[in-house]
C-alpha positions, 0 to 999 in steps of 0.5 A: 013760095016762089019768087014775085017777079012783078015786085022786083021788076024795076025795084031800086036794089042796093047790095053791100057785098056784091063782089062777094060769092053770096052777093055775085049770085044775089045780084045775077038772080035780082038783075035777070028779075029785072031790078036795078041793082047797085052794089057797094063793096071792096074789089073781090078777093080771090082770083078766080072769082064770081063776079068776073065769071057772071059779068055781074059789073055789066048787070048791076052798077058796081060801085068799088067801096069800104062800108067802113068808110062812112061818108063814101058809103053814104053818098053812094046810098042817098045818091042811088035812092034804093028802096031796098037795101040787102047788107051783106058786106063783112069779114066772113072767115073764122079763121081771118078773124083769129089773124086780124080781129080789129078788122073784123070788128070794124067791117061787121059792127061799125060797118054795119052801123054806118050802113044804118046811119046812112040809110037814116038820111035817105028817104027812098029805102023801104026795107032793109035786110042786114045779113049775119050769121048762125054764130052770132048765137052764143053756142053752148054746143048742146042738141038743141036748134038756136032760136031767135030769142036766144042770147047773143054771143060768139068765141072767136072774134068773127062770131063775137062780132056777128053777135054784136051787129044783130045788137046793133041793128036791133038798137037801131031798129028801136031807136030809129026805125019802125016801131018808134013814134016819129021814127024812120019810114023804113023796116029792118030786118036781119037774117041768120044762116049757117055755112052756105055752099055752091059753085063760084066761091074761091074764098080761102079758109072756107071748106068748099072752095079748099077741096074744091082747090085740092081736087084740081091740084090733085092733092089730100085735102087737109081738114081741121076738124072732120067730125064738126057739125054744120047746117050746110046750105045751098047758096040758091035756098038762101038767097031764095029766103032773104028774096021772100023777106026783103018783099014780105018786108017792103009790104008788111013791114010791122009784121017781119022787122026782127030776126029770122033764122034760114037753115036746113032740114034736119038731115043736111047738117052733116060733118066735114067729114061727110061733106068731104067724102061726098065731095071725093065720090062726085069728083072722082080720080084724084080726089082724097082727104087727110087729117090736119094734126096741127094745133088750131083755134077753137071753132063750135064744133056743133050749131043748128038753127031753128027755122020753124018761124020762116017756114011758117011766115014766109012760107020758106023751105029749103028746096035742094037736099045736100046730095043735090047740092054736092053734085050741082056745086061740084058740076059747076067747078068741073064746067068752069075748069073745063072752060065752059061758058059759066053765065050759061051754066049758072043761068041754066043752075037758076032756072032750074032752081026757080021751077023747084020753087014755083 
């Protein structure tokens, strides 16, 4: 199912997190559908970074804030009157959480709290789509996909928290919104997926953007843990998945406030090790892996997600097998490191991926 390009057109769109890899592409593909997009969220934090490269400060107003902060983020929402709000502002780093776990669970639980808390005094938002993340299942690492009934959990402090936002939009969504008598007019919903990958994302501790910085050093890459499983997803798929819920949302409301799971096919969840070679073939001279043998935190070492509802309610399949999605993140860096003009690029890279979804 493609995209309504008549629903977005003019649509009042608020994104927390749009300094972000994931909200820099979403706020480019929503401002080119001609919605009026404002972001919330903390100065990027990586140099390079999407949002500088796409100019997304000159096609959304960008608004620099800590969704930790609840008055500031407030004033932003009621002064804004989205009618859609997409929160995908977060600590988003296993690895981070280990280092600063008071952090994380401030940004992901009580962040996202006070993003509801606000929406609550702001009459204009018709739906809201809270992105977590496959983690916040509690992972018994057996060969078995995680549904959305299944219980809420997390090992790390990054999984636990994500675990405890979905607990606290859905006592939000009870309490508050759709579904209660005299309750809130808007839907909430929340949306789970898995490692996300394509062009544009420097963050550290995240496996793409450190080949990625190995290839262009011309050093090993250092991996943790080669034979870990994850659902590997294309950046433009999953965009395209919360697009489809955000409208289905907005115009049935009572059918699409709860849960929904976006991960790939069956033959996309690869090992690190797979995704790194892979990776070494397309960049070529230069490109090599080695084994960190030093002790690290626990992290899951196999998770699937279970997407049958939203390919049987959105209509939503991924549209990029993981080769494709390799070799179209891997162009990418390369025309970036070779100076080209990456609006161009990624423009081109999303027209490309929207005649696959039509």
């Amino acid at each position: 199912m493609g995209v309504d390009n008549v629903f977005w057109n003019g649509r009042r769109v608020l994104i927390t997190g749009h300094t972000g890899f994931k909200g820099s592409w979403l706020s480019y593909w929503l401002s080119k559908l001609g919605a009026n997009v404002r972001g919330y969220s903390l100065e990027p934090s990586s140099a390079p970074n999407l949002f500088t490269v796409l100019g997304i400060s000159e096609c959304a107003d960008s608004v620099i804030g800590d969704i930790r902060n609840s008055e500031a983020l407030k004033r932003s929402i009621v002064e804004f009157k989205p009618e859609i709000v997409i929160h995908m502002a977060a600590q988003a780093i296993v690895m981070d959480s280990y280092k600063d776990p008071i952090e994380t669970f401030q940004t992901n639980i009580i962040g996202t709290a006070n993003l509801l808390e606000a929406i609550r005094d702001c009459g204009s938002v018709k739906a809201v789509v809270c992105v977590t993340s496959d983690k916040c299942y509690e992972n018994r690492e057996w060969d078995y996909k995680y549904r959305e009934i299944d219980s809420m959990g997390g090992w790390d402090p990054y999984s636990s928290s994500k675990g405890c936002a979905e607990l606290v939009i859905a006592s939000y969504r009870r309490s508050f919104f759709r579904g209660v008598e005299g309750s809130h007019h808007a839907a909430i919903a929340s949306a789970r997926a898995g490692n996300v990958i394509g062009g544009g994302d420097w963050s550290n501790n995240r496996l793409i953007p450190d080949i990625i910085r190995s290839f262009k050093k011309k050093t090993p890459v250092v991996i943790r843990n080669p034979a870990a499983i994850r659902p590997w997803q294309y950046i433009l798929d999953l965009l395209h998945g919360y697009i489809l819920l955000a409208e289905k949302l907005y115009n049935e409301p009572e059918n699409y406030s709860e849960a929904w799971n976006f991960g790939p096919s069956d033959d996309d969840e690869k090992s690190v090790e797979y995704i790194t070679e892979k990776m070494i073939d397309a960049w070529g001279k230069g490109a090599s892996w080695t084994l960190d043998e030093g002790a690290n935190p626990h992290e899951a070492s196999y998770l699937k997600l279970d997407s049958s509802k939203a390919r049987m309610h959105l209509k939503w399949a991924s549209k990029m097998n993981l080769d494709n999605s390799l070799t179209s993140l891997t162009n990418w860096y390369k025309n970036y490191y070779q100076g080209a003009d990456m609006k161009k690029v990624s423009g081109y890279q999303l027209d490309e991926f929207q005649e696959r979804i039509e």
